[in-house]
N, C-alpha and C positions, 0 to 999 in steps of 0.2 A: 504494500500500500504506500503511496505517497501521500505526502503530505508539506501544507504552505501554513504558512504565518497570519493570526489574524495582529489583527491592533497591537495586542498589548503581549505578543512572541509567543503566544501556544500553536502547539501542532493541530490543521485541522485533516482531518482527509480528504483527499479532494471527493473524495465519493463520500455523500452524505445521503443519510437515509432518510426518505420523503413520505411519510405515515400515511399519509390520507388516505391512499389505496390499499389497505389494508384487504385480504379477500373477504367476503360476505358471506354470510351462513344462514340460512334461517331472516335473514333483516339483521342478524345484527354479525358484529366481527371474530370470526372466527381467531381465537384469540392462542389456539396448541398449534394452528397453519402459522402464525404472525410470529410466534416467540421464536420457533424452529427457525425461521427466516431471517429474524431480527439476529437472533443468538450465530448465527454462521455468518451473519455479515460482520457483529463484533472481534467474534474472534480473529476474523481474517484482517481485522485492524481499521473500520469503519466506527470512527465515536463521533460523530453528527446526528440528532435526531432532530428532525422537525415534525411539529403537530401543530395544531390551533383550536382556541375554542370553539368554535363552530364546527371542525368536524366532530359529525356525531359518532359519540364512545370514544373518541379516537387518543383523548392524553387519558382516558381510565385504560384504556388493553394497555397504551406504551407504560401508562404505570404500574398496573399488574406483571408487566414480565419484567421489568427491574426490580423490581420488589422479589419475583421469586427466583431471578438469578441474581441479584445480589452485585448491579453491575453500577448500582449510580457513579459511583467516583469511579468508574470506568468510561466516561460519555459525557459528551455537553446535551443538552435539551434545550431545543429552543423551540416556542410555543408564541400565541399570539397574544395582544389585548386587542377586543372588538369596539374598537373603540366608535362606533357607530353604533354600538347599544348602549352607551354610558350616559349619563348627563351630567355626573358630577363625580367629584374625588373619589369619593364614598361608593359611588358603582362600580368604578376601576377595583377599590382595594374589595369590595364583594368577589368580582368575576376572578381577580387575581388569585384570592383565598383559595376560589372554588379552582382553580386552577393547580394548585400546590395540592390539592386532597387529591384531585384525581390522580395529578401524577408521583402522587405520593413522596415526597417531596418537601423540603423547603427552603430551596432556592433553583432558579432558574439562569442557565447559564447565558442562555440567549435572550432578548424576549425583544420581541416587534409589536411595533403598531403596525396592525392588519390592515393593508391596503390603504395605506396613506396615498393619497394620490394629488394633493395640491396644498398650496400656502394656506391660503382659506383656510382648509382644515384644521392643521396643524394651528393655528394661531386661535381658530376658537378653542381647542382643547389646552392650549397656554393660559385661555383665559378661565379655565374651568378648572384651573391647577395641576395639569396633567404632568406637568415638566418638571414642577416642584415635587410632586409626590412620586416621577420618575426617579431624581436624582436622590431623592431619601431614601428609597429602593436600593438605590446603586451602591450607596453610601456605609446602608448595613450590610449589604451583601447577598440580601435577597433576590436581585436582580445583578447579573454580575457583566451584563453586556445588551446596551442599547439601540435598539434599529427598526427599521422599516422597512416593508413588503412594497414594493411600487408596481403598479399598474399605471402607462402614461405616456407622454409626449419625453424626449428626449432634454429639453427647455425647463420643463415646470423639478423634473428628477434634478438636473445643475441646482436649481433656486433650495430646494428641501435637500441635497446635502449640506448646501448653507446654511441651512436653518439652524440648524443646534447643530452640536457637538455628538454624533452622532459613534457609536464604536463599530457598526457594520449596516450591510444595505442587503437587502435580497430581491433581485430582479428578475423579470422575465427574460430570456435569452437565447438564441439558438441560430443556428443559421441561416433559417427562413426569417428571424429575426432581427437582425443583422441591421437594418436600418431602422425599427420599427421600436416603437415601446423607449426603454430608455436607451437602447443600442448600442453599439460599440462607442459611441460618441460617450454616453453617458457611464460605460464600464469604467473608459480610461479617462473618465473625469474623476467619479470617486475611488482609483486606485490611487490616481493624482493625491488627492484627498490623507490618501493614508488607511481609505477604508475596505476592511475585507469585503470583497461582494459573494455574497452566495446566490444562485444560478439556480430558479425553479421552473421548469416546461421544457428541459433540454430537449425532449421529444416530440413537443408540443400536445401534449396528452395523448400519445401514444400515433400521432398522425404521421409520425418522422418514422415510425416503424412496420406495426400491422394497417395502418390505414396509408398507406402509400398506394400511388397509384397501379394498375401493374407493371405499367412501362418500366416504371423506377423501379418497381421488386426485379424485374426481367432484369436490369443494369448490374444489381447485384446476385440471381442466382447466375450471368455468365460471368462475373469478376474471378477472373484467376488467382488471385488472393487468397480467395476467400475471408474478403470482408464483410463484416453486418451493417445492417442499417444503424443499428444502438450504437455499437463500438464506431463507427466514422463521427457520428453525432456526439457524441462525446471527446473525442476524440479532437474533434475541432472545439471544442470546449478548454479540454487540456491544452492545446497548443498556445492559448493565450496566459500568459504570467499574469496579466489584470484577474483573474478569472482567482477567485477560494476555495471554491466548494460547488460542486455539482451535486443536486439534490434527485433522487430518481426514487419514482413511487412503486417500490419496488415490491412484486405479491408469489414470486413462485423461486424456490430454490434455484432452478436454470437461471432465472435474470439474475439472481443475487450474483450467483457465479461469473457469469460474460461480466458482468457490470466490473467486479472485483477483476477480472484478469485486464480488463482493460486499463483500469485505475493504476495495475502496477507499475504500467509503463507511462504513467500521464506525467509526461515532463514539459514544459514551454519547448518549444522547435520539433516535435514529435509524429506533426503533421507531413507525411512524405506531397511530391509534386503529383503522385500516382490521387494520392487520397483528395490535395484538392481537385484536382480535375474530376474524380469522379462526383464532389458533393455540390461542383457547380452542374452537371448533366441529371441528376437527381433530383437540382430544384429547377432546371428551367424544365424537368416534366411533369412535376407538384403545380407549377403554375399552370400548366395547362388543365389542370384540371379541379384548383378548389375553386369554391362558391362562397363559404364564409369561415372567414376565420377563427371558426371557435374551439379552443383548444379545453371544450370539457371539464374546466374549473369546479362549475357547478353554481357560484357567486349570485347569478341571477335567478336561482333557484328559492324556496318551491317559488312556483306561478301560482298567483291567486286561484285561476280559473283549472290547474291541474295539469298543462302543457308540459310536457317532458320537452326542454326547450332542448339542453345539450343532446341526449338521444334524435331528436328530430332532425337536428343541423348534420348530425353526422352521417344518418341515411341520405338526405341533402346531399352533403358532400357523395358518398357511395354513390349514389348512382350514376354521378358524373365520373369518379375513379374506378367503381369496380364490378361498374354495368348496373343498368335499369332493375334486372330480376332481385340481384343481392340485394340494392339498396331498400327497394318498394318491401320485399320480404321481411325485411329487419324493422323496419317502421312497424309495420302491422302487429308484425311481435311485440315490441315494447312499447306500444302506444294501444291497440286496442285490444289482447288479450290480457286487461285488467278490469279490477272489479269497477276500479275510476282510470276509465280513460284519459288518453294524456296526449291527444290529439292536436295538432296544432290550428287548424280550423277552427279549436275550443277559444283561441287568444280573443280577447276586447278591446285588444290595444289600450291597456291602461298603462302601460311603457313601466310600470315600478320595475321590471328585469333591466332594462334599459341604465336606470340610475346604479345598478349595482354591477354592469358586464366591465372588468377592466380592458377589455379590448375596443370596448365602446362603440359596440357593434350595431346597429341599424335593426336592433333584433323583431320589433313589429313588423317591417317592411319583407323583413328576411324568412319570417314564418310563414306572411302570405300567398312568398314566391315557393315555399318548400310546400307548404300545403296544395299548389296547385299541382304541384311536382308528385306528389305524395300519394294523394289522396284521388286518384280515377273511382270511375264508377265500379270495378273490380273492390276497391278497398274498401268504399264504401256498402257494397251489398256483404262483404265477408263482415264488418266492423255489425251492421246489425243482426246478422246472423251468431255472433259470437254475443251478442248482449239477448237474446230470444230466447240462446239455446243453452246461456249461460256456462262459454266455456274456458274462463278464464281459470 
């Protein structure tokens, strides 16, 4: 495993463990699949976790398996405050509490403000003591490192590492990202800085991998190499020295493994001429074929009205990557064989998804274009037959 420096000279790995995707059991997280997982990526020398309050269960399983392997001062955790549920000091140190109990715990090595995305914000939450009762945090120890989640413009990311005094950043990033979000402009502003940045979507919710188009999976089953889609994606990750820590939402022994063999060798200049050229013919065939940029976060989640927005976009996308039959097939599955359907046709355009997509996507306009796309008269006679014959 390699490893770089944050702020203040600890070792981080460049490979950091991304919780959220946890696999699923039953609705809730399969927590003997998670530990197995977790526990082989530690031992192989991975001590980065990230989680957040708002994934559901997700720092109670990460703090159940430190607790029964007995790993805390073996790992940093880094977790979120939601800070768009707060309204005063007093909310922070609630949701904070409930935070420490889940992950059992009492103190936090990392901690972020969850999706800070402009000045505006951050200055009403100064004005609501957020900063004061940050640095008191810091101060005793119970917060032991200061940072922020950006979803955003390359511009407004420059202004808010300004802002405060900041000990790390965690950004959206990847290749197809490259100019977009706070982008390379914005990495090697806050390395500039001083500040570690940790790197979340390397994959772009797994679109850089299983949802590739086929042209681009065809690019890589002829690579004589034998290179993967993850390892080059990462890999172009590692090439850059700005870069901290790669976070990968990692759910099945095989990825742990690829993920870890790749990491060993993540050194800055890593990148061969062979690899970029392949990860520029890779994406000029991605471009030919998405529709919406939605990297599956889940942020603009739930919809009032029940619309499985991230599922929807991504058949959306499918059908244009990986033909008409796959895409339309996959919708119908996870949108009308349930008890409450999750149709996009269901949307009212009340835009509340809208206010919460860090990608800041068009997402009313872009449901009506997948719904047309979606939703023929095929789907719709199977959608009422599945609700008659009740066969969800």
């Amino acid at each position: 495993m390699q490893y770089r420096k944050d702020k203040k000279g600890n070792d981080i790995s460049v490979l950091g463990y991304g919780c959220m995707r946890f696999t699923k059991k039953g609705g809730s997280i399969d927590i003997d699949k998670a530990e197995q997982e977790v526990m082989a990526a530690i031992r192989a020398g991975v001590n980065y976790f990230d989680t957040a309050y708002v994934y559901p269960g997700n720092e109670a399983a990460v703090g159940e398996i430190i607790e029964r392997n007995h790993c805390r001062r073996d790992i940093y955790l880094a977790t979120k405050l939601p800070h768009y549920l707060i309204k005063s000091v007093d909310g922070a140190q609630r949701l904070f509490g409930e935070e420490l109990k889940r992950l059992r715990t009492d103190y936090i090595d990392y901690y972020l403000m969850h999706m800070l995305t402009d000045i505006p914000t951050w200055e009403k939450l100064k004005k609501l003591g957020i900063a004061d009762w940050l640095e008191k945090k810091r101060a005793s120890g119970e917060i032991r490192n200061i940072g922020f989640s950006y979803h955003g413009n390359t511009e407004m990311f420059r202004r808010l590492v300004d802002a405060y005094d900041w000990d790390f950043c965690q950004i959206q990033y990847n290749y197809m990202d490259e100019t977009s979000q706070a982008g390379v402009e914005g990495l090697k502003y806050a390395a500039a800085k001083g500040l570690p940045v940790i790197i979340m979507e390397p994959l772009r919710g797994g679109r850089l991998v299983d949802l590739l188009p086929e042209t681009a999976k065809e690019l890589f089953r002829r690579d004589e190499k034998g290179r993967t889609p993850a390892e080059l994606a990462f890999k172009w990750l590692y090439d850059q020295p700005e870069v901290t820590c790669v976070l990968s939402g990692m759910n099945s022994m095989e990825m742990v493994g690829q993920n870890i063999k790749t990491a060993c060798d993540a050194v800055p200049g890593c990148m061969t001429d062979d690899d970029k050229a392949l990860i520029e013919l890779v994406k000029a065939e991605i471009q030919k074929y998405v529709r919406v940029g939605c990297t599956g976060c889940g942020y603009c989640m739930p919809c009032p009205k029940g619309v499985d927005i991230p599922g929807t976009f991504r058949c959306y996308n499918a059908i244009y990557s990986e033909g008409k039959r796959s895409g339309r097939r996959d919708y119908l599955q996870c949108t009308a064989f349930r008890r409450d359907t999750a149709s996009a046709s269901q949307c009212i355009g009340c835009g509340k998804c809208e206010t919460h997509c860090p990608q800041q996507l068009p997402i009313r306009s872009e449901l009506k274009a997948a719904a047309g796309e979606l939703e023929g008269v095929r789907y719709k006679v199977m959608k009422t037959a599945i609700r008659v014959f009740r066969l969800w």
